[in-house]
Residue, then its C-alpha position, 0 to 999 in steps of 0.5 A: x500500500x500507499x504512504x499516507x501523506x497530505x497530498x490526495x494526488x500522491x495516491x492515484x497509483x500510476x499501477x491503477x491510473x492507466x486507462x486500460x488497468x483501470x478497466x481492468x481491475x473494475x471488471x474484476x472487482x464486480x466479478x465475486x469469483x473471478x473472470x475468465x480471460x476472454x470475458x474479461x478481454x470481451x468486458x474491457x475491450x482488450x486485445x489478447x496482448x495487450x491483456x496479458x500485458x496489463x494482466x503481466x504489470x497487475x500480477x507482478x504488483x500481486x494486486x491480481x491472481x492468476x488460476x490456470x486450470x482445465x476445463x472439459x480438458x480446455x485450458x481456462x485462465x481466471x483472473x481475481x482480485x488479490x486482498x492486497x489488490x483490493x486495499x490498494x485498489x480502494x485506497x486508489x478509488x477513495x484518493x480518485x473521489x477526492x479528487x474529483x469532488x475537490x475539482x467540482x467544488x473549485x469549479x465555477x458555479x455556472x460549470x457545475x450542472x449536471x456535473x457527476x459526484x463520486x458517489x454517482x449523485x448529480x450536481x444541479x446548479 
């Protein structure tokens, strides 16, 4: 995990900030028992490469679990969420929310308008 420090932006983990990574470990985290690489290739809209690649980066940072197994004698491969992955990947989120909330709140007032909270609420001006 992170240091905790005074600056919200030093915890939006390079690890969790990329797009695709980001989609990624969203998928993963709804999933209870895990995905299956080609449903989470399909849900994130992936490349089988480039999948592997982020999958690669994820699981060297142990934020996700990797089961090889066969299934009617086919190899599957599913990918889960580590408890690691998932304190990280949470401090992640509560650090993005901020974030967020304090550029709407330092947005100008007429801006605001349908301006989406972290906590999927709308601000209406």
């Amino acid at each position: 995990m992170t240091d905790k420090t005074d600056n919200v932006y030093d915890a939006l983990e390079k690890l969790f900030h990329e797009p695709n990574r980001l989609s990624i470990m969203s998928a993963v985290c709804a999933a209870d028992k895990g995905l299956s690489f080609n449903d989470l290739k399909a849900a994130c809209n992936l490349t089988d490469g480039n999948l592997n690649r982020h999958l690669k980066v994820l699981e060297e940072a142990r934020a996700v679990k990797i089961q090889k197994s066969f299934v009617d004698s086919k190899p599957r491969t599913t990918i889960s969420l580590s408890q690691h992955g998932l304190a990280r990947f949470t401090e992640y989120l509560s650090a993005l929310s901020e974030v967020l909330d304090k550029a709407r709140r330092t947005m100008p007032a007429g801006e605001k308008k349908d301006v989406p909270l972290a906590m999927g609420e709308t601000v209406r001006a």
